[in-house]
N, C-alpha and C positions, 0 to 999 in steps of 0.2 A: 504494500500500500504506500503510495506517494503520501509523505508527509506534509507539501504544500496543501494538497486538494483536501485532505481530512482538517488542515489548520484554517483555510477559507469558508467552512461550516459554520465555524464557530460564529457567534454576532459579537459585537461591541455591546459591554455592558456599560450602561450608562447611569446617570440619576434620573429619579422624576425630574418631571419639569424643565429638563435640559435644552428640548427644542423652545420651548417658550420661552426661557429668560438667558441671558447672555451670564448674568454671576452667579450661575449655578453652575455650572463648566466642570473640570475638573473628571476625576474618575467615579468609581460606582460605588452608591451606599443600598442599602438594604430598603425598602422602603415599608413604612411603620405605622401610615397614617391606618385608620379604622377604614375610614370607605374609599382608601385608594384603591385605586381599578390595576394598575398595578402591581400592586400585592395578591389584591383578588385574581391577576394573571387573566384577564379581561383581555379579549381578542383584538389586533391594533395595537397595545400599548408595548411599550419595553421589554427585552428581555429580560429576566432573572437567570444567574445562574444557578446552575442545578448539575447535580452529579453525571447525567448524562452526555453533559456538554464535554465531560472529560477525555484525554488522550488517550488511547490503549498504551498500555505498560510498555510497549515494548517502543513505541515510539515517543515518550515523554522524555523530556527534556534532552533533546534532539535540535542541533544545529539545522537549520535549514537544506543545508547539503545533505544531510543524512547520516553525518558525521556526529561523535558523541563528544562533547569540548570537555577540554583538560586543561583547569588554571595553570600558568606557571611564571612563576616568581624566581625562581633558582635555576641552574643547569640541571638540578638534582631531580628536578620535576621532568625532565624528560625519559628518568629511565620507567619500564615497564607500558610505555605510552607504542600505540600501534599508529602507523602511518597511516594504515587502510580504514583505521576503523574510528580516531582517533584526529581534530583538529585542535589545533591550538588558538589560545586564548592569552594573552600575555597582563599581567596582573597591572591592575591602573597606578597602584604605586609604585611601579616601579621607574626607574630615572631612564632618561633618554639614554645615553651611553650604554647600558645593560640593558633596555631593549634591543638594541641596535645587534650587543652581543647575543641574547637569546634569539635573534633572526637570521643570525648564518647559523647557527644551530640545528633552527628549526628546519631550512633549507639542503644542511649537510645530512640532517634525518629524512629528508623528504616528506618532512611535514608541511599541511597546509595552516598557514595564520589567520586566523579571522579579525583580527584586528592588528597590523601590521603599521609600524611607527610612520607617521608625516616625515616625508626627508626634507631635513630642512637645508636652506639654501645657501651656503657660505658667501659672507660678503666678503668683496675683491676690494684690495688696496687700492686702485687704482685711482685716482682721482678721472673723471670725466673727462678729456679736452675739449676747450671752450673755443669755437673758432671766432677771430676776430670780425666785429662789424664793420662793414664798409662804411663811412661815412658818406650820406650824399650831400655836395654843395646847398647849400639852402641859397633859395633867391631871396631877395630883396621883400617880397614878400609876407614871405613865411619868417624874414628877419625879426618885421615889424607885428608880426602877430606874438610871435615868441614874447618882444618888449613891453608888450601893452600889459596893464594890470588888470588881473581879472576884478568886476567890481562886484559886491555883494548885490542880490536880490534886493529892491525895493519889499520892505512888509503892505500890505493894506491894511488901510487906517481907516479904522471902522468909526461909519458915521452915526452920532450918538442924537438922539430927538430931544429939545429942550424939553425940561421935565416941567409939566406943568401943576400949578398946584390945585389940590381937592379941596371942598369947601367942609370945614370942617364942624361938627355940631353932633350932640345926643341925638340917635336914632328915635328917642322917645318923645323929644321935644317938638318934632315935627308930625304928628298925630294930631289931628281934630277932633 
């Protein structure tokens, strides 16, 4: 049995309410509410996982390739490791330079890597060379544009309406 086509079965477990609200995101909770339809397992909504959705034994925890991964952290971890049956894994602590060492290793074993170190790019001493600019003669011109001072923007000067005045009195004093 192909391990892709059995792993493509499976659905994405999600939250309630996932498709409706944006900050609910993330991965799967159980869901607990009393009359959610979800829990009820009500035709349309989410799936739940459930035992069935599980891998046959003999394919769980299986590399995509078909291959069975094996941490390794030390040279020591390659011994009893099969090539055919067997890919490699290289442990995330460990430093670049010792990577680099456990990957002609893995290579001189005829192991496959699955996650194989970024080769990083050595920088060259070299400095750039810079070729020199041609100067073009300026005309007459282009002299006097260079000389002139650029001037600042004028602001607009906003025009204010003489404030006229209100007549001023008790609101109760003028009642009949």
């Amino acid at each position: 049995m192909n391990i892709l086509k059995k792993k493509r079965k499976i659905p994405k477990f999600r939250k309630q309410e996932v498709l409706r609200y944006v900050r609910v995101g993330g991965g799967y909770r159980k869901p607990k509410g009393f009359q959610s339809k979800m829990r009820q397992r009500v035709k349309g909504n989410l799936a739940i996982p459930e035992p069935g959705y599980g891998m046959p034994a003999e394919l769980r925890h299986l590399h995509p390739s078909g291959l069975r991964e094996t941490l390794v952290n030390t040279s020591r971890d390659f011994e009893g490791a099969d090539p055919m049956k067997n890919i490699i894994r290289i442990g995330g602590n460990v430093g670049y330079k010792k990577k680099l060492v456990l990957l002609e290793l893995a290579k001189k074993g005829g192991f496959r890597v699955a996650n194989p170190p970024k080769m990083r790019q050595t920088k060259e001493k070299e400095a750039p060379k810079e070729e020199p600019k041609k100067e073009e003669p300026k005309t007459e011109e282009k002299k006097e544009e260079a000389v002139k001072p650029v001037e600042a923007p004028k602001k607009a000067e906003k025009k204010t309406k003489p404030r006229v005045s209100k007549p001023t009195g008790s609101p109760r004093g003028t009642r009949k």
